[in-house]
C-alpha positions in Angstrom: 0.0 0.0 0.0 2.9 2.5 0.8 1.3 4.1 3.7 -0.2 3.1 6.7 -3.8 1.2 6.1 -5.4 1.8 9.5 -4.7 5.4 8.9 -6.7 5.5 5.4 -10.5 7.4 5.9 -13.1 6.3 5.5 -16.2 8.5 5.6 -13.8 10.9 7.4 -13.2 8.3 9.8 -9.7 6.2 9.7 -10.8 2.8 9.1 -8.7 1.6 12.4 -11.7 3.8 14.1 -14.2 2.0 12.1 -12.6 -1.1 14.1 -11.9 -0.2 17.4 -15.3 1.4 17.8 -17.2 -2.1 16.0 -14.8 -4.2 18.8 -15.3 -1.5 21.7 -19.2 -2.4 21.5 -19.0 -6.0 21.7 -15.7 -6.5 24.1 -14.6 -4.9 27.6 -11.2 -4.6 26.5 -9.7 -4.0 23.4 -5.8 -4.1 22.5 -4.3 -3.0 19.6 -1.4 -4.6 18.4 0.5 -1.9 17.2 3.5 -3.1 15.9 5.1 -0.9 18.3 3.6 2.4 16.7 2.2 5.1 18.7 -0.1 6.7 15.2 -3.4 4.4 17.2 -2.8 6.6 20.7 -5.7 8.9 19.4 -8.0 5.7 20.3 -7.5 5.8 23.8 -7.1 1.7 23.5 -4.4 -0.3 25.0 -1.6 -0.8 22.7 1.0 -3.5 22.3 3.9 -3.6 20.0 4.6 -7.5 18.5 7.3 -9.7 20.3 8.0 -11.3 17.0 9.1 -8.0 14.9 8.0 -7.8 11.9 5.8 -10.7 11.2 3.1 -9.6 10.0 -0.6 -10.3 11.3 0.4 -13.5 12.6 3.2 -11.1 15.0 -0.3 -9.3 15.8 -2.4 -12.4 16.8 0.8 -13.6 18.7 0.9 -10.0 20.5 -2.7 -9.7 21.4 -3.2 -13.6 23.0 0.4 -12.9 25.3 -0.8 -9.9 26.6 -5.0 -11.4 26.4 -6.6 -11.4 29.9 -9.4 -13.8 29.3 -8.8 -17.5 27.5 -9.5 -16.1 23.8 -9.3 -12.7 21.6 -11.2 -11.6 18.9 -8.6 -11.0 15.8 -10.0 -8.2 13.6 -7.9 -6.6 10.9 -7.8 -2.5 11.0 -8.6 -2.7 7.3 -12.1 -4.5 7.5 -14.3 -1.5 8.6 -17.8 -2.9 7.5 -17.5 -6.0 9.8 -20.4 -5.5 11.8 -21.2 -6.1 15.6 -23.8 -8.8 14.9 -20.7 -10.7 12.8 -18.4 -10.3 15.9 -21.2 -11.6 17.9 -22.3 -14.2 15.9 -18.7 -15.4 15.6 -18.0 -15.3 19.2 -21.1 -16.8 20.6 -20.9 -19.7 17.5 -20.2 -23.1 20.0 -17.0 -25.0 18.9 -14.4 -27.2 20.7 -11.9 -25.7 18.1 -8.7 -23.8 18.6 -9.9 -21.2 16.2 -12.9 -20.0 14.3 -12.8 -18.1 11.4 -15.4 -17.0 8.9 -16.0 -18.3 5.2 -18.3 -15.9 2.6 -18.3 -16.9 -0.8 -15.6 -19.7 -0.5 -13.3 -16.9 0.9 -11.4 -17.4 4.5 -11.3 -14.9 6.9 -8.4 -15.5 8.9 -7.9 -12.2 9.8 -11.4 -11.7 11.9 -11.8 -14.4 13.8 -11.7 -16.0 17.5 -8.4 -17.4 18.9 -8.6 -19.2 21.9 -5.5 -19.0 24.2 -4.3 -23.0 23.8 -3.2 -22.0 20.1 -0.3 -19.8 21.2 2.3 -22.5 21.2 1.4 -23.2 17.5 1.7 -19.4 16.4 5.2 -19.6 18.5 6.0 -22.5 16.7 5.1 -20.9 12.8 6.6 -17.7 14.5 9.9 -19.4 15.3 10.0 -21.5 11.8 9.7 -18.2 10.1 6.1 -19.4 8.4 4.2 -16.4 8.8 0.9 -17.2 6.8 -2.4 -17.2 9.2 -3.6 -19.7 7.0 -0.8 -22.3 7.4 -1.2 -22.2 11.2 -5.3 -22.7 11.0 -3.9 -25.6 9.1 -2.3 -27.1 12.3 -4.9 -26.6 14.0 -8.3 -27.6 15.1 -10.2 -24.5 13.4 -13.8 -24.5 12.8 -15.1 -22.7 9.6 -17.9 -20.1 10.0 -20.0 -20.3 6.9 -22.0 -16.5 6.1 -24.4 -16.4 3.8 -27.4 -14.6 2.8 -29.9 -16.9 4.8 -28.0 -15.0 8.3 -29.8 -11.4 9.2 -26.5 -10.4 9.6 -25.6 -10.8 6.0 -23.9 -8.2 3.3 -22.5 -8.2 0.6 -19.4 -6.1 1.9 -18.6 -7.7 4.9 -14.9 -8.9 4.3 -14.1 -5.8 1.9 -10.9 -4.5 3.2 -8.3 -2.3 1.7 -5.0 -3.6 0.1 -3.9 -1.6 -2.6 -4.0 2.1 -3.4 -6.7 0.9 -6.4 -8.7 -0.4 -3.6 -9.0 2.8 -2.2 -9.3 5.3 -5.8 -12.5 2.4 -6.5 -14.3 3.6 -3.6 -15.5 7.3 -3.1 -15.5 7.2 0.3 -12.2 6.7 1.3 -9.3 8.9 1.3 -6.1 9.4 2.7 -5.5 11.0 6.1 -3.2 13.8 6.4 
């Protein structure tokens, strides 16, 4: 992308508010894992930089289940901002024995909003440590239960999963624009 995604507006807002604020009505607490940056104080969240530098989202999911208080955390990525409450919700409250759950639309995973319970940390330590940072080769190795969403849920759109990537995602969409 070039810049920082999180920072990107949306609606005037940057899409990390979108986020925190979507998270901050389902959850008590809410971390951000930072990455060590200080750009997210303006949230007035917790923040955590990632143990493992430089890893990516899987450095995030490591950062936010060491510092965790409770036996799972809710991953959401700061470029998802139409991920709705009733899709956390529905997500957490969805009964599993699983390690992980993680939303499918459309044949698409969603590693990257999801519930991670606790007891998966030594695998992330273990993909961490091996230098295999993809999300998706850790669900893998682990029990993970798939979250189907489809238009028979009330909860359903079309849009739920659109994130931001590349600076053509942003030009495509009228609504967005760059902070700063």
């Amino acid at each position: 992308m070039g810049r920082d995604k999180a920072l990107i507006e949306l609606n005037g807002r940057p899409l990390i508010e979108h986020v925190a604020s979507t998270l901050c009505s389902v959850f008590e607490r809410v971390i951000v894992a930072s990455g060590g940056r200080s750009d997210y104080d303006f949230l007035g969240l917790e923040s955590f930089g990632d143990l493992y530098k430089d890893c990516g989202p899987l450095g995030g999911i490591h950062s936010g289940l060491v510092h965790a208080t409770t036996p799972a955390v809710f991953v959401l990525s700061c470029d998802m901002p139409f991920v709705s409450e009733e899709l956390v919700r529905h997500i957490a409250s969805f009964r599993t024995d699983a390690f992980v759950r993680i939303p499918s639309q459309d044949g698409q995973l969603q590693p990257l909003c999801g519930w991670y319970e606790h007891r998966c940390l030594t695998e992330v330590v273990r993909h961490l440590e091996a230098n295999r940072l993809r999300v998706l080769d850790v669900l893998r190795d682990l029990p993970s239960t798939i979250i189907p969403i489809s238009a028979s849920l009330s909860l359903y759109r079309e849009n739920l999963f659109t994130n931001f990537n590349t600076p053509a995602d942003v030009a495509g969409n009228p609504a967005v624009t760059w902070k700063g």
